[in-house]
C-alpha positions in Angstrom: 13.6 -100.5 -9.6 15.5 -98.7 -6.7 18.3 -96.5 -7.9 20.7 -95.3 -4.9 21.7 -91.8 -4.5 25.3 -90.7 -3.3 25.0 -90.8 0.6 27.9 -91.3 3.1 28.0 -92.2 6.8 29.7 -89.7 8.9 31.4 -92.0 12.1 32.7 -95.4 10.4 31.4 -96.8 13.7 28.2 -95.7 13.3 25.1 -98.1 11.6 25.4 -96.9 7.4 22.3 -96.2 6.0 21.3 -95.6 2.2 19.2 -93.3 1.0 17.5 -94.4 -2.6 15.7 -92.7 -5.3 12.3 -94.7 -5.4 10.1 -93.7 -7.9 7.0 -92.0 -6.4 4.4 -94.2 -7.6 6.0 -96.9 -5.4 5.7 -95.1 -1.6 2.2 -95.5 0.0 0.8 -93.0 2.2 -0.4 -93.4 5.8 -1.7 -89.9 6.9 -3.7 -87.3 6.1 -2.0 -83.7 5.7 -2.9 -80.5 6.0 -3.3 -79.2 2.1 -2.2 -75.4 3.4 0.9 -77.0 4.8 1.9 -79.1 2.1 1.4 -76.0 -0.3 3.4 -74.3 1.4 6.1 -77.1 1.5 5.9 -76.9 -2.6 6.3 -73.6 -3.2 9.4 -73.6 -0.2 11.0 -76.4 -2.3 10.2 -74.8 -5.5 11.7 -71.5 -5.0 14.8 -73.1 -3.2 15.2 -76.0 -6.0 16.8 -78.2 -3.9 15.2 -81.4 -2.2 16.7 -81.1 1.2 15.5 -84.4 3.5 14.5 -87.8 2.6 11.3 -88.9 3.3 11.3 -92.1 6.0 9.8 -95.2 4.1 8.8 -98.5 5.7 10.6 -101.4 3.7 8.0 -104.1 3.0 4.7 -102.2 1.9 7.1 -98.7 1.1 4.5 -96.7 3.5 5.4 -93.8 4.6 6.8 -93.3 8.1 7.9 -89.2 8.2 7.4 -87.3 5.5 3.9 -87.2 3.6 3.7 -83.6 3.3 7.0 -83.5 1.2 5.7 -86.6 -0.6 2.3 -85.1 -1.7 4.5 -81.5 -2.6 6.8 -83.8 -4.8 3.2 -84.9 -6.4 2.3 -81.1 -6.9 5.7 -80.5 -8.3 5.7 -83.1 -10.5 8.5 -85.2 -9.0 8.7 -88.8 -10.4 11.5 -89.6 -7.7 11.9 -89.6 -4.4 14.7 -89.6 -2.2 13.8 -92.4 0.5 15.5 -93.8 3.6 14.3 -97.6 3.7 14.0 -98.8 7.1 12.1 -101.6 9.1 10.1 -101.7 12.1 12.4 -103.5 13.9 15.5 -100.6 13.4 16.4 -99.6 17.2 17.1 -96.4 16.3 12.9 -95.7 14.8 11.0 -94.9 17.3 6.9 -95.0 16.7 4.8 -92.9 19.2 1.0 -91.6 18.8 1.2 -87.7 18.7 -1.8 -87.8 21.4 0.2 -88.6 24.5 3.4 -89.9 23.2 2.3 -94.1 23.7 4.1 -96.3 21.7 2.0 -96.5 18.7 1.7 -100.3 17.0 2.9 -99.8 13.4 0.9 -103.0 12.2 -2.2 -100.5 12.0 0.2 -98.0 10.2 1.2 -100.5 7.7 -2.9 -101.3 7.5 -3.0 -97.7 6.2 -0.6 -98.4 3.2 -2.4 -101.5 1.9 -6.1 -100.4 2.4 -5.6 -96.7 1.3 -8.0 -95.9 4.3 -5.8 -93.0 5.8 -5.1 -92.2 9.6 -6.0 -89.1 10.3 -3.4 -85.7 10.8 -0.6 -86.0 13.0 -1.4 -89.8 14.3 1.9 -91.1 14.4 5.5 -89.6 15.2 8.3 -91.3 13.9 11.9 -90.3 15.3 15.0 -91.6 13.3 18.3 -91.3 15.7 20.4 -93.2 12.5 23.6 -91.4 11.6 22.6 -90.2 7.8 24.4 -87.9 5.9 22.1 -86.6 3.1 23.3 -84.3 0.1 20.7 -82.2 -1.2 19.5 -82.7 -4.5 18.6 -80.5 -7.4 14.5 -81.2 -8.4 15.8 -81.7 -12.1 17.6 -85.1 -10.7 14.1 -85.9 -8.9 12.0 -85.0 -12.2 
């Protein structure tokens, strides 16, 4: 079950998105990561005890669109929650590219990589979120 954390748009014009606490067992990966990296993540989160971005989520197979080295740190830090911002495909304000020239990349393979567990490799996909999110940090004993 999703529980939603406190989050408030900033422009009442603007498109509202929520961020939820989804527990972490729920969000599939799609990438590989570099372990030095996400090590270094951990420790950065650890010592600062705050989680301070949500990690972008895809909302019919919960894969991960942004975010997997904070989502395999939260694994590290034994984080049963994660703060999440649900979105769809179809959002016009995600934007999908391959990291290797900047093509539009078709997320049906990334969504592929959630199901079958058979990773894309580092740095595939860059996903770019233009949504007006206001996000309050959160202490790791909320996340726990």
């Amino acid at each position: 079950m999703l529980e939603t954390a406190i989050l408030e748009a900033g422009d009442p014009n603007a498109p509202r998105y929520a961020t939820e606490l989804v527990r972490r067992e729920k969000v599939r990966p799609t990438e590989q990561i570099n372990e030095g990296r996400m090590k270094s993540l951990a420790s950065k989160i650890q010592r600062e005890g705050l989680w301070t971005k949500p990690i972008l989520v895809e909302a019919s197979k919960m894969a991960i669109m942004d975010g997997h080295h904070r989502f395999h740190a939260a694994s590290l830090l034994g984080l049963s929650k994660l703060p999440c911002l649900i979105l769809t495909y179809d959002d016009p304000n995600l934007r999908v590219v391959g990291w290797a020239g900047g093509a539009p990349y078709d997320h049906v393979r990334i969504l592929e990589a959630a199901v079958s567990g058979e990773m894309l490799a580092f740095k595939t996909t860059k996903h770019s979120f233009s949504g007006d999110v206001a996000f309050s940090n959160l202490p790791l004993e909320a996340l726990r």
